[in-house]
C-alpha positions, 0 to 999 in steps of 0.5 A: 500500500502506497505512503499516503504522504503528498510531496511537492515535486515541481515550482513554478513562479512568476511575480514582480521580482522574478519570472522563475520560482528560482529568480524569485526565490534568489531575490527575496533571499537578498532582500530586493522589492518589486513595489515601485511606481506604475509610470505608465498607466492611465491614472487620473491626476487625482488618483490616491495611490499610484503604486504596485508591484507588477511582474517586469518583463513578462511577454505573453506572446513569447509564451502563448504566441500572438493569437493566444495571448490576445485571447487570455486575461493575463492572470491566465498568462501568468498562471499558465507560465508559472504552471509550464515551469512546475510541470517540466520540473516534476517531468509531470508529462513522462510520470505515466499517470492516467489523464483521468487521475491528473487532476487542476485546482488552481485559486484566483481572487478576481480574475480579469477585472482588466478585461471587464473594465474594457469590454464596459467602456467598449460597450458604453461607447462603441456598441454591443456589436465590438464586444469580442467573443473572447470577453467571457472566457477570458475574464472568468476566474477558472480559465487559468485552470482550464488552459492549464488543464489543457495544456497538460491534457489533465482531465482529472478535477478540474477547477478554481477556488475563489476565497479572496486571498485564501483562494490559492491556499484553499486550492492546494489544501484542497488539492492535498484532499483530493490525492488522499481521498484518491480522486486523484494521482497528482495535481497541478495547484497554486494560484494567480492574479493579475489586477493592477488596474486604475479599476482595482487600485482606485477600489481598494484605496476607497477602502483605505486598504493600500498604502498611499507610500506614493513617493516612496513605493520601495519602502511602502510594504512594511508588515508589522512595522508602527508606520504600516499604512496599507498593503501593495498591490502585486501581480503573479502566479505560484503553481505546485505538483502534487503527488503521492510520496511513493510514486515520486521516489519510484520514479526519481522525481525532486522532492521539494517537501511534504504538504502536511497538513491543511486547516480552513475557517471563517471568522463570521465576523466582517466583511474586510476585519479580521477579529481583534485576538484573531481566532479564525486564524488561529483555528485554522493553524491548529487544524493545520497542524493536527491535520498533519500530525506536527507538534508546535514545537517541530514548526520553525518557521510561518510564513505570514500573510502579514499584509502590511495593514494595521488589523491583519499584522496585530491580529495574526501576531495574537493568532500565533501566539494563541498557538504556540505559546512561549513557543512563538518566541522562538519561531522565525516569522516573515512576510514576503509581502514586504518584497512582493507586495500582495497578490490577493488570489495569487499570495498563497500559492506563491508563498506556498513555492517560496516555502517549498524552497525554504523547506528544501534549502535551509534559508528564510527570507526576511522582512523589509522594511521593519524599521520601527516595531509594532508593540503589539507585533512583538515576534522576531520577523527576521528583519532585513537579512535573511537567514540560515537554518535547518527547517524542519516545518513550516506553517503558510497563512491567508487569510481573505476578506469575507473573513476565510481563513487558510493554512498550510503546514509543509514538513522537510522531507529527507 
């Protein structure tokens, strides 16, 4: 009988600091940002924040050819790329798994906002008629499985998970379930997004969600720093295989980690807060951690959804120690937010490879922009300079508006 443990064989990334899970993860290590400012788009001269971080020298055509790259919203692009790098890596196509059993859960939060705002303004001043037969497919949150799943010939499950910022968590927990139920033999998960609009920016600053750090974007994401003034928004794709233990060492395939454990709540509270003492989150580790059988204690490290605003940062700080207890003191905690600034949808399926790598080479990036503490954010985020350690687990938190809560708990594997 097969080991019923579910290893990650294959990463792939693409995110405003690199267009690899590889580039990415050397960048993050050496502490250098992708938030800077949008020059270029068409904002308004009254727009409130006029900052992001965008995915730099991406070329859709390149990867899709001409026609096809017109045809997707570029969340798909993205996720499509970040896909393409994760299956060549496992050798996903010569595993000899049944179609049938390859299963796609890949989590966006928005889909094609982009595209939507488009086809308004089409229909508003040139008419129904100049409204393409491409809208629909291209702006619905489930394409970027679907092209996924046609481009690896996947005919297992195949489906999207929309939970605001625990969309792609939910949809690699969700994964982990389907190879233990044995819906499935392996599967291709993660996340995207892609919202940097004038649409989305001007939205989410009505809502006093982003920092409005304007003339100082490179400073501006600052999870649990006292001067934190909102999150960035960033764009990009983290995508994962998953499979069984067994089958992967049978046929010599990397292993990266152990997906462990899975927890999911709902803090049924607000619309966009999270509860002061942070019991949603805090339940979600927990089920996280008894889902994969791992003490506080064999955990050294979380990454935090430490979105840089003043609720998330306090109430995640109180969810961890609610957790680990004097534990906590001696975790390593850090969000890679501060370098990637937040891709809604997209952050928990890139920060899920960002951990893989952790997992698998002992470093954890840091914290930037941690230059004055938070009394009430009082754990040691590896500030500034990453770090090296033996990692034996690892706990990944998102956390979405609606009041979803998702963890991961990953496991080094020898």
């Amino acid at each position: 009988m097969e080991s019923e443990k579910v290893v990650i064989t294959g990463i792939g990334a693409v995110s405003p600091v690199g267009l690899s899970a590889a580039e990415t993860f050397e960048a993050l290590i050496n502490g250098r940002g992708g938030v800077t400012s949008l020059e270029g788009m068409e904002f308004s001269d009254k727009a409130p924040v006029t900052i992001g971080a965008p995915v730099k020298g991406f070329d859709a055509v390149a990867l899709l050819g001409k026609k096809k790259a017109r045809r997707h919203a570029r969340f798909t692009q993205l996720a499509v790329a970040a896909a393409r790098e994760a299956r060549a890596e496992a050798q996903l196509g010569e595993a000899g798994y049944d179609p049938r059993r390859v299963a796609t859960i890949i989590g966006v939060g928005l889909g094609g906002l982009q595209v939507i705002h488009d086809a308004a303004l089409t229909l508003e001043h040139r008419g129904p008629r100049k409204i393409t037969a491409y809208t629909i497919p291209a702006l619905i949150p489930n394409m970027a499985a679907g092209i996924i799943s046609i481009e690896a010939g996947a005919r297992g499950p195949c489906y999207c998970t929309a939970s605001a910022c625990a969309s792609s968590t939910h949809a690699i927990g969700e994964a982990l379930h389907s190879i233990r139920s044995g819906r499935a033999d392996a599967v291709i998960c993660g996340g995207a997004e892609s919202t940097l609009t004038p649409l989305a920016l001007a939205s989410f600053a009505a809502m006093r969600a982003l920092s409005r750090r304007n003339e100082d974007p490179a400073r501006a994401s600052r999870p649990f720093d006292a001067e934190r003034d909102g999150f960035v928004l960033g764009e990009g794709a983290g995508v994962m295989i998953l499979e069984r233990e067994e089958a992967a060492r049978r046929r010599g395939a990397t292993i990266y980690a152990e997906v462990a454990g899975y927890g999911a709540t709902a803090d049924a509270f607000h619309i966009t807060q999270p509860t002061e003492q942070g019991q949603g989150g805090a339940e979600a580790i927990e089920q996280a951690l008894a889902d994969a059988r791992m003490s506080i204690d064999a955990v050294d490290y979380v990454n935090a959804h430490g979105t840089s605003t003043p609720f998330n940062d306090a109430a995640e700080t109180t969810a961890i120690k609610t957790v680990f207890g004097a534990r906590a003191r001696d975790l390593w905690v850090s969000s890679t937010k501060s370098m990637t600034g937040h891709l809604l949808g997209g952050a928990g399926g890139l920060e899920a490879v960002i951990c893989a790598q952790i997992l698998k080479r002992g470093v954890v990036p840091p914290t930037i922009n941690l230059e004055t503490p938070d009394p009430r954010c009082d754990l040691d985020y590896v500030p500034h300079t990453a770090r090296e350690r033996r990692v034996r687990g690892v706990v990944s938190n998102s956390f979405g508006f609606g009041g979803q809560n998702a963890t991961l708990a990953l496991r080094a594997v020898e």
